[in-house]
DRENROTOR-196542 format. One record per atom (N, C-alpha, C, CB): residue in one letter; z, y, x. Coordinates in pm, whole numbers, plus 50000, padded with zeros to 5 digits. Each point is the difference from the previous one (the first is absolute). Glycine has a CB too. Layout:
! DRENROTOR-196542
AZYX...
! end
This chain:
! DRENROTOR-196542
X955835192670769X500285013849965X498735008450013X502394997250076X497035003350043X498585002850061X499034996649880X500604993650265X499454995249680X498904992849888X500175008049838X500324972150142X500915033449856X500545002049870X499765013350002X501684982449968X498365024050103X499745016850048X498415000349943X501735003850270X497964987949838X497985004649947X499784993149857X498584996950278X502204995449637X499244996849882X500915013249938X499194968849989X501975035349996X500095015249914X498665008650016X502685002050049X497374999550085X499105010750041X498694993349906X501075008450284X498244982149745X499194997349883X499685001849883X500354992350100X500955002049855X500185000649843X500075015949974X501444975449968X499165033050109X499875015049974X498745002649964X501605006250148X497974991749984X498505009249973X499374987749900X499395016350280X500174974149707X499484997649887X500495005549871X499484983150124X501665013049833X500405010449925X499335015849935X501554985850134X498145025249991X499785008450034X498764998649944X501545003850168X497504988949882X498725002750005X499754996649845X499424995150271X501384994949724X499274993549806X500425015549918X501004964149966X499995041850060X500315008249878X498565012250061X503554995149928X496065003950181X499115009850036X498754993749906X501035007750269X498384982249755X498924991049959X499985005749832X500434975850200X500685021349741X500225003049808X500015010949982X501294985149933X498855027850136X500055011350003X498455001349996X502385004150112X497004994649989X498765003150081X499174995049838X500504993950346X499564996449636X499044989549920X500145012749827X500894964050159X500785033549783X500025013249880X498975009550031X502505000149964X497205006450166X499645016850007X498474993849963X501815017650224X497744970949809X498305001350010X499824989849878X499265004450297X501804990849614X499584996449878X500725009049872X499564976050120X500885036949913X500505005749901X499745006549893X500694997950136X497835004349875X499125002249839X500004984149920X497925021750112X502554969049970X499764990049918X501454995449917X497904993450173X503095007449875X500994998549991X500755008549890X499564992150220X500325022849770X500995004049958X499395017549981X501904978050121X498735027549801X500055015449959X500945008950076X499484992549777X499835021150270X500835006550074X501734998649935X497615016550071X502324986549829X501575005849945X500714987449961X499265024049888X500404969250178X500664984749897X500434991650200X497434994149641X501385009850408X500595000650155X501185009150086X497724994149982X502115016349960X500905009550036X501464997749920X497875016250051X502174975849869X501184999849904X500334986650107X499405011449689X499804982850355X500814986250042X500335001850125X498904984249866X500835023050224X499855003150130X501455007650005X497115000950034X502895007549868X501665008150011X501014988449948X499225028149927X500724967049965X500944987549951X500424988050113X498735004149763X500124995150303X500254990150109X500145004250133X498894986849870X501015030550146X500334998350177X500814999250050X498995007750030X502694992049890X500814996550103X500614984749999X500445025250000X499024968449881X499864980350035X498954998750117X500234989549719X498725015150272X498884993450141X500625005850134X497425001149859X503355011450125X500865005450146X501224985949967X499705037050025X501124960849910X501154991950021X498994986050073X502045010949758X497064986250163X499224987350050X499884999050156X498625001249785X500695010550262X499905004350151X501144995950046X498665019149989X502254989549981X501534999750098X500624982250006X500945030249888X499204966549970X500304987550028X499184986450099X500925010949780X497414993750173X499494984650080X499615008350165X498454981549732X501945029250255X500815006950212X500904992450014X500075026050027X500754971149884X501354996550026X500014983450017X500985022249858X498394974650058X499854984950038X499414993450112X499995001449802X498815006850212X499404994750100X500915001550148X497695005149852X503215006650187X500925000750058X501104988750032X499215019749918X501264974549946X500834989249981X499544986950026X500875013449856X497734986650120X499234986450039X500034993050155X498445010149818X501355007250223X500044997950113X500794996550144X498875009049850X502434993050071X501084998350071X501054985849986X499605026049982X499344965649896X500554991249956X501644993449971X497775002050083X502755012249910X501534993749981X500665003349821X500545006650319X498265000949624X500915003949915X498974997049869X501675018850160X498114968349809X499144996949878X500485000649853X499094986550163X502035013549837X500745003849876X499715011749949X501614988450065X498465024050067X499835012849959X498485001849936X501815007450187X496904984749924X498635000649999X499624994849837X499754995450293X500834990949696X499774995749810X500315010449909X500784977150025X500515035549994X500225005249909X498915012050020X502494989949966X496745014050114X498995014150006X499374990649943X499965018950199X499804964449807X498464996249965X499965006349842X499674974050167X501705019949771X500434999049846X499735019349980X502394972649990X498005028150048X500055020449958X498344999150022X502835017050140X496574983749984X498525006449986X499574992549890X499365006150242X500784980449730X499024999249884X500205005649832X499594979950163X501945019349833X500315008949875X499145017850034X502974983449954X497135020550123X499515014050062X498634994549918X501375009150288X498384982149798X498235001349965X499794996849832X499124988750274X501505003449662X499974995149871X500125011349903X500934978650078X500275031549976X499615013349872X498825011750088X503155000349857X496264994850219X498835010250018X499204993349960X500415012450166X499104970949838X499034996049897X500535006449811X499444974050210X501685027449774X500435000249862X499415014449947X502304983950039X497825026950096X499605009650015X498025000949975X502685001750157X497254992849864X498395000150076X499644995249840X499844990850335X500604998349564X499654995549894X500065009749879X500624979550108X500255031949894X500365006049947X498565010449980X502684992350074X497425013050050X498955009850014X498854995150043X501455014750038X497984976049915X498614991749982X499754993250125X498935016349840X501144988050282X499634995650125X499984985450034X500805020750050X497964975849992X499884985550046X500664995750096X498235000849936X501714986050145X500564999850086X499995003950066X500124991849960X498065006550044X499265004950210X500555012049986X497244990450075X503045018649833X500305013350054X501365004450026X498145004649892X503334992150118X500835000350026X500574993450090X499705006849844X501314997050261X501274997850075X500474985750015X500615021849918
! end
């Protein structure tokens, strides 16, 4: 139980830090990447999928951790990645590469 506690807690903050890392990395390659208004169009289209993204892999990593409820944990896996799949769909739309998005 003790063992399963600290790998959530892990997986959280890793979690945490990577979406910090892709964030961090967009801001100091963003003349390369992309046009103010074509950023700003994707940033509103996608902020409340990258907030659902948040809430769910909180939520998993929670569930990981308690190891009783993996049924529930497979179905956030299945949702965050659809989440993430129309913010790439998002991101293609309005030109944006990878490195620079969510």
């Amino acid at each position: 139980m003790k063992r399963n506690m600290v790998m959530g807690i892990a997986i959280a903050l890793g979690m945490l830090s990577t979406g910090a890392v892709s964030a961090s990395a967009a801001i100091a390659a963003e003349g390369a990447c992309f046009d103010k208004a074509s950023e700003q169009q994707y940033r509103q289209e996608t902020a409340a999928l990258a907030d659902a993204v948040r809430v769910k892999e909180m939520q998993l990593s929670e569930l990981l951790g308690y190891d009783s409820r993996i049924i529930e944990a497979r179905q956030l896996e299945t949702e965050i990645k659809e989440l993430k799949d129309r913010i790439g769909v998002a991101a293609k739309k309005h030109d944006i590469r990878d490195c620079c998005h969510d």
